[in-house]
C-alpha positions in Angstrom: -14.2 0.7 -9.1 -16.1 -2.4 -11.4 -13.4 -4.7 -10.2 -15.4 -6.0 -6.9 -18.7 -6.1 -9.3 -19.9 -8.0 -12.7 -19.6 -6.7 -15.7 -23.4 -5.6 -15.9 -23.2 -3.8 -12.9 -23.8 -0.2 -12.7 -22.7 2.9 -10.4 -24.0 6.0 -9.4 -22.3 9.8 -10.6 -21.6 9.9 -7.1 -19.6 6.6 -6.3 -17.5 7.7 -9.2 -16.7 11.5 -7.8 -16.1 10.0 -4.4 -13.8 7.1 -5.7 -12.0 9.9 -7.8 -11.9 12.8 -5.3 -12.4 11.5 -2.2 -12.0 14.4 0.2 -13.6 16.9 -2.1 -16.0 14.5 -4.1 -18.5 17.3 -3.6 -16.9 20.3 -5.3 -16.5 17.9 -8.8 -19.9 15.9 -9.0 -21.2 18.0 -11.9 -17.8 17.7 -13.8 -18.3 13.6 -13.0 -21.8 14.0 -14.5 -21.0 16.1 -17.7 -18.3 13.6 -18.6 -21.1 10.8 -18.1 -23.3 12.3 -20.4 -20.4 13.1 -23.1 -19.8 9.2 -22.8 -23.7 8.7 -23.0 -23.8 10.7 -26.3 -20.7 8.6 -27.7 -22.7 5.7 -27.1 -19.9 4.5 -24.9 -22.1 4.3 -21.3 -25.6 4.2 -20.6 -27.3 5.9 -18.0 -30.5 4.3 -16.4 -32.8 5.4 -13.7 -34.9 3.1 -12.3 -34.2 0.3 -14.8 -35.4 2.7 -17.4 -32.9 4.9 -20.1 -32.8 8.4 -19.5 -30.5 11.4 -20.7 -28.3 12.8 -17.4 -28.8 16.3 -18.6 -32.2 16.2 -18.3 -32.5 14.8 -14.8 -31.3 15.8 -11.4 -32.3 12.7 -9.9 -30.6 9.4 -8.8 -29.3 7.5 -12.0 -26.9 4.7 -12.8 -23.8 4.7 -14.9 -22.9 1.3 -17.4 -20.1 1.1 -19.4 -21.9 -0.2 -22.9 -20.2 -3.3 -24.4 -18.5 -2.9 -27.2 -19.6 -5.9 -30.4 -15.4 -6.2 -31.1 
């Protein structure tokens, strides 16, 4: 899904679920979102809303999903 973007870009929960289940993106949006927020707390993505760090969990709202660069 990152390939057409930079390597800073972001995506939303929901370009993810679509891009993974397209016909039934709907019925797997809050699995998409849990796993985001197990990568969140592994410090492996970072989730934003509004340029700002928030925790998914804890909002319903729009957010956007970074992978977080590793210092290898």
């Amino acid at each position: 899904m990152k390939r057409n973007r930079g390597q800073d870009d972001s995506v939303s929960p929901t370009e993810v679920t679509k891009n993974l289940f397209t016909d039934v993106w709907k019925d797997h949006v809050d699995e998409v979102r849990t796993m985001a927020g197990e990568l969140q707390s592994e410090k492996m993505a970072s989730i934003t809303r509004k340029a700002k760090a928030v925790v998914l969990n804890q909002t319903k709202k729009s957010a956007r999903l970074s992978l977080v660069k590793s210092d290898d």
